[in-house]
N, C-alpha and C positions, 0 to 999 in steps of 0.2 A: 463850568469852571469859573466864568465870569458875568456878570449882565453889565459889567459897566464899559460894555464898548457898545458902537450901531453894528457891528455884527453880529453877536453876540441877540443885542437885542432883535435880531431880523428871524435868530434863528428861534428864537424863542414865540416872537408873531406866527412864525411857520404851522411850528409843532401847536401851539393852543387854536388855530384854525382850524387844524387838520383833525386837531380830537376832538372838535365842535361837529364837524363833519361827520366822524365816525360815531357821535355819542359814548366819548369817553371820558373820565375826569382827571385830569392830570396835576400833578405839583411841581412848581420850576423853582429851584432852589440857587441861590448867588454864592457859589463859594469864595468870590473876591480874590482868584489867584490862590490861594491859600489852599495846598494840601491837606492841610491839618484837619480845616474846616470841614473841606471835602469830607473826609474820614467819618466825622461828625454826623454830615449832614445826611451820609450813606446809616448809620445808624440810628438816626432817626425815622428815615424811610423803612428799616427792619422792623422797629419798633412799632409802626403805623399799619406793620402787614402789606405793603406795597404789595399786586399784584406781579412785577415788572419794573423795572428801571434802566433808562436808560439815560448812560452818563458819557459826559465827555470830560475824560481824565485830567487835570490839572498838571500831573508830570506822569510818565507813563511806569515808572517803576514805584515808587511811592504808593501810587491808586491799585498796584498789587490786592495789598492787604485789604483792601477796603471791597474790592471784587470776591477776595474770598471769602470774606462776611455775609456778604452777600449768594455766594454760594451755599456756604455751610445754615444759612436760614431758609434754602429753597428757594432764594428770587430769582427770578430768570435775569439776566442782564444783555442788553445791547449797546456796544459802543460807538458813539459817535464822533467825529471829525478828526481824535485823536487817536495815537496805538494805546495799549496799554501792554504791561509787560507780560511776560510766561508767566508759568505755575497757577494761574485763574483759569477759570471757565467762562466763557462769554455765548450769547447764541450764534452772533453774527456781527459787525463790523458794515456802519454806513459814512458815509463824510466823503467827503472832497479826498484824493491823495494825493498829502503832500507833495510826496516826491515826486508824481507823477504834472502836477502842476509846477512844483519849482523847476525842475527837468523843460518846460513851455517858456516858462520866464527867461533860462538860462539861455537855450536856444536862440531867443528872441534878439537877447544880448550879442552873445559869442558873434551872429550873423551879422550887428547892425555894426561892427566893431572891426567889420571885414576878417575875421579871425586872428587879429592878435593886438596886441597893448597890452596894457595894464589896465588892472582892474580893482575896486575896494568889494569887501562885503559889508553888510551891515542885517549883523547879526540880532533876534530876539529871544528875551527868557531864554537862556543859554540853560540846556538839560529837560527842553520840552521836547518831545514828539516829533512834533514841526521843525524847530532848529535843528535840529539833528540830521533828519529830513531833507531839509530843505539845503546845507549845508552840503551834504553827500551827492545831492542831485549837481550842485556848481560841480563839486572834482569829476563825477562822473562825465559830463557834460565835457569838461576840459579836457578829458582824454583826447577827444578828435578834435583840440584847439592848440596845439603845443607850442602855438607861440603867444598866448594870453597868459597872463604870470596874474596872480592875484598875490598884489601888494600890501596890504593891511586887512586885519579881520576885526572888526568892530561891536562888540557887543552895549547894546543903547537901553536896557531894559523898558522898551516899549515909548521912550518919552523923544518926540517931534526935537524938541530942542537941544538935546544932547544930539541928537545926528547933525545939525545944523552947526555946532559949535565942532563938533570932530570935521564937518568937511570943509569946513572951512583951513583949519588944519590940514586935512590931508592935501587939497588945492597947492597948498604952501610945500610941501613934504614931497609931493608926489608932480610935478608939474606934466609930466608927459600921459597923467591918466588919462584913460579912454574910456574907460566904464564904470559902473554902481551896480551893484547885486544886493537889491535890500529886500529885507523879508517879509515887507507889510508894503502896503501902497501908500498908506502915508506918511512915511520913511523915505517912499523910495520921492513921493512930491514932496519932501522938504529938503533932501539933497538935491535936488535938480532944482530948486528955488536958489539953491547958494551956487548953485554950478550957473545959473542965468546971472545975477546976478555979479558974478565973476567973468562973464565974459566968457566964460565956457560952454559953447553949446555945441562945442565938437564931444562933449563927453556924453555917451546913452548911459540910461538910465530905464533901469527895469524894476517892477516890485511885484506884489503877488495881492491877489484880493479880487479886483473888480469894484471897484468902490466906485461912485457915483464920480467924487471929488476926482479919482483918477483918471477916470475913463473920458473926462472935460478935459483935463493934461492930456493924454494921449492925443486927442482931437484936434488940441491948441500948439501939438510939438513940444510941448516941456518934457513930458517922459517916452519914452522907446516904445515902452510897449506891458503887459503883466498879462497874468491868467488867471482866467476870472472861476472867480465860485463861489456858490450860491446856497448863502446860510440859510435862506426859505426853507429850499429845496431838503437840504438836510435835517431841518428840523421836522416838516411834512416827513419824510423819509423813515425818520426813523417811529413817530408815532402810526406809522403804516407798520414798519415790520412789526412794532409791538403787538398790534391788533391781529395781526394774521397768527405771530406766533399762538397768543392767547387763544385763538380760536383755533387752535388743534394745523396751524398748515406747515408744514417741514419746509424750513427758510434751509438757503445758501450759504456761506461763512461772510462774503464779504456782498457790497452795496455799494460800489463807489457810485459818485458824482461826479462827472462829467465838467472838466476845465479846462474848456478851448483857451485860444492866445487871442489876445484884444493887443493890437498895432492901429498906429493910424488910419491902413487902409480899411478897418473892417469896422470900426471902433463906433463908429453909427448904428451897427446894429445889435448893440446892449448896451441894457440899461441898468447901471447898478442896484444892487437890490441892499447897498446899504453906503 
């Protein structure tokens, strides 16, 4: 969907390793966020004869159409880190899950929070996979919190400094907050830089990633805690399923990846892989 983050880019180092490894030739295509492109760039891949492709959907209903092309051409498809919608045929399903990591982060929170205050979120690309996701895992999480009230929901379209100028605000709006639920880790360090800042370091602050730059916050006490995942690993992941499939072996439907909880206490023993 994007190369223009270090995640993105890490998962990209992964999968062209991994098919150095296997002896295979691969094409990594930057759709820049942009559906449209996606679309595009999926029929370009038809056009080329792709063996195989494996995509990570830009919005998950959108990239529908573009899976079915891909079907009705005979490419095999595998998804990566995101969902994509019904009515497509896919082989299998590898990535990180979301839910199942925001669900770690949420956790993380709710606990550091003693079970109840208030709380912000701070939403991404509102109609991704992920937000949706990640979104569902806080309410679900909140059930066994019923005295945590999430007080504003934020949508920041991915930019550091729009979080930073909302919490700063919130700070003002919401004085008795206790917590941050944000969907990126670097989101969730630059709301905890205005919460330090302000004098607030009774407020936790969780985000999601495992990023290098977060997991020194966790270290240093600025953020609570996140759950970590490993664009490498998904990218290696999925040029493995590809190869196997290709060679005749009957895969599973889904591939997750594995996203413990990084806290202080633990947070020495990983190292971010972007």
């Amino acid at each position: 969907m994007t190369l223009d983050n270090p995640y993105w880019q890490n998962m990209r180092l992964g999968a062209e390793d991994e098919a150095r490894k296997l002896g295979v030739d691969i094409t990594i295509l930057n759709a820049k966020e942009d559906p449209v492109l996606q679309i595009e760039q999926i029929k370009q891949m038809i056009a080329k004869q792709a063996d195989i492709v494996c995509l990570v959907p830009m919005k998950k209903e959108p990239l529908v159409r573009g899976v079915q092309m891909l079907n009705q051409s005979g490419i095999p498809v595998i998804i990566v880190n995101r969902e994509i919608g019904q009515e497509c045929d896919y082989v299998c399903y590898t990535g990180t899950d979301s839910y199942s990591g925001a669900v770690v982060s949420a956790k993380i929170l709710a606990e550091a929070m003693g079970g109840k205050g208030q709380i912000v979120e701070f939403h991404q690309h509102l109609g991704t996979g992920p937000e949706i996701a990640r979104s569902k895992a806080l309410r679900d999480v909140l059930k066994d919190y019923p005295d945590i009230n999430i007080v504003a929901r934020i949508p920041h379209k991915g930019e550091r400094d729009i979080v930073k100028t909302e919490m700063q605000t919130l700070l003002q709006n919401y004085p008795k907050l206790s917590g941050v639920y944000a969907h990126g880790d670097n989101f969730a360090v630059a709301a905890a830089q205005v919460c330090q800042k302000a004098g607030r370091t009774d407020i936790s602050v969780v985000g999601m990633g495992g990023s290098r730059e977060m997991i020194e916050a966790v270290k240093q006490g600025l953020v609570t805690g996140t759950s970590y995942q490993q664009p490498e690993e998904e990218g290696r992941s999925a040029i493995r399923l590809a190869v196997k499939y290709l060679n005749g072996e009957k895969l599973g439907k889904s591939y997750p990846v594995d996203c413990p909880a990084i806290t202080k206490e633990n947070a020495h023993n990983f190292k971010g892989q972007f």
